[in-house]
Each structure stands twice: as structure tokens, then as C-alpha cells.
N, C-alpha and C positions, 0 to 999 in steps of 0.2 A: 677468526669468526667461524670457520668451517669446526674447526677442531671442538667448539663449545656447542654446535648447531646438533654435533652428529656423536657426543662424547660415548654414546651406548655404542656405536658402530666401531667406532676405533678400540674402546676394550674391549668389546670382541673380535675384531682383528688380532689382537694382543693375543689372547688366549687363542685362536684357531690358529697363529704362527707359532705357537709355544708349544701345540699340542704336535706339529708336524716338527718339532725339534729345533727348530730356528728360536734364538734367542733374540727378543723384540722389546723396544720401550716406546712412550711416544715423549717426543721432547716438544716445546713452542718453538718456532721460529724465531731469531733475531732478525728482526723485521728490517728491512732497508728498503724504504718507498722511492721507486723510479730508477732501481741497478739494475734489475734482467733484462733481456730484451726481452721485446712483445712476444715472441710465439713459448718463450722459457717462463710462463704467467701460469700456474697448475693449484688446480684446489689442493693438491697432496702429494710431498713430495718425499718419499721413500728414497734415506741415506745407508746406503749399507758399509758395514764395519769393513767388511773384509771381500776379499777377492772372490764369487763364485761361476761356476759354469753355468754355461745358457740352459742346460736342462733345469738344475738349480733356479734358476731366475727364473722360467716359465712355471715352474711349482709356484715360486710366491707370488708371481702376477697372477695366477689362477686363484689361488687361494684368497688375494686382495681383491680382483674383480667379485668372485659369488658373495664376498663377506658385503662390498658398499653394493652393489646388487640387492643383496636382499634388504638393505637398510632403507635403499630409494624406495622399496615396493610400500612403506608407510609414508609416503607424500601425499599431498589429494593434488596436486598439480606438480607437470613434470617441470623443473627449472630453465630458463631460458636458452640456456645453454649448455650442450655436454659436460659431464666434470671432466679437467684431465689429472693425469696424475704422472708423476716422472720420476724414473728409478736411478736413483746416482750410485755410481759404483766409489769405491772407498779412495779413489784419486780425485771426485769432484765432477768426474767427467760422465753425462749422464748416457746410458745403458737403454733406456726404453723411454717410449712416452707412449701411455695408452689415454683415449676416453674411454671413460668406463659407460658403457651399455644400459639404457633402464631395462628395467625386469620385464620380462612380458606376463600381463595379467591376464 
């Protein structure tokens, strides 16, 4: 649902990670209702291929917070709830959990 809600947001994510040299797709989820635990529940979950450094992964978390940032600033009401979003490193094993910020207007 997010992925259809916001589909202009995430291709522009695509191209703003493409354009700092990271090679990026979006894929769907195979869904499995009731396997995560409650606090591993994230609107966007960021798989990465391969193994990078923390300076590395603060570029793309920056780059991913101003891109859904700017996308929130066209809502007329903020959502109930933070989005979060979680970065899995290429073992599965997750790396970050950020909420992402609304935009200040």
C-alpha cells in the first residue's frame, strides 16, 4: 500500500540514489502477515546488496530522509503516526531504524 500511495516518491528516490552512484530498484515485498515482531513493523524497508561503511549508509539515510521529506510536504494532514523505515544490511540483519521527520512548512 505505501509503495502505490507514494509511487512518485520512491522513483525519485531511485534516480537521487542513482545519481550519487548507488545502484538502486524497488522491488514488492513478499508479504507474510503476522512474522515480524511488533517493533520490526516499518513503512520502508531498505535491503542492501552488499556490505557498506557507516559513512556510506549515513549518505543513503540522508539522501532517503530529504527525498520522503519532501514528498510528505504535499499531504494536507500529517499521518497518525511517524513513518519508520529500516536498513537491512546484506546478511538480513538490520543496520538502522530511522522515523523519518515531516518537513517543516
Amino acid at each position: 500500500m505505501e509503495l502505490g500511495l507514494n509511487r512518485d516518491a520512491y522513483d525519485a528516490l531511485i534516480a537521487d540514489l542513482e545519481k550519487q552512484g548507488f545502484e538502486a530498484e524497488i522491488r514488492e515485498p513478499v508479504e507474510a502477515r503476522f512474522t515480524l515482531p511488533p517493533q520490526e513493523v516499518a513503512n520502508v524497508v531498505v535491503s542492501l546488496a552488499e556490505k557498506i561503511g557507516d559513512e556510506t549508509l549515513g549518505v543513503l539515510v540522508g539522501i532517503f530522509v530529504q527525498r520522503m521529506r519532501e514528498s510528505r510536504t504535499r499531504r494536507k494532514k500529517p499521518p497518525p503516526r511517524p513513518a519508520i523505515a529500516i536498513f537491512y544490511g546484506p546478511d538480513g540483519e538490520p543496520l538502522k531504524q530511522i522515523e523519518i521527520p515531516e518537513a517543516e512548512v
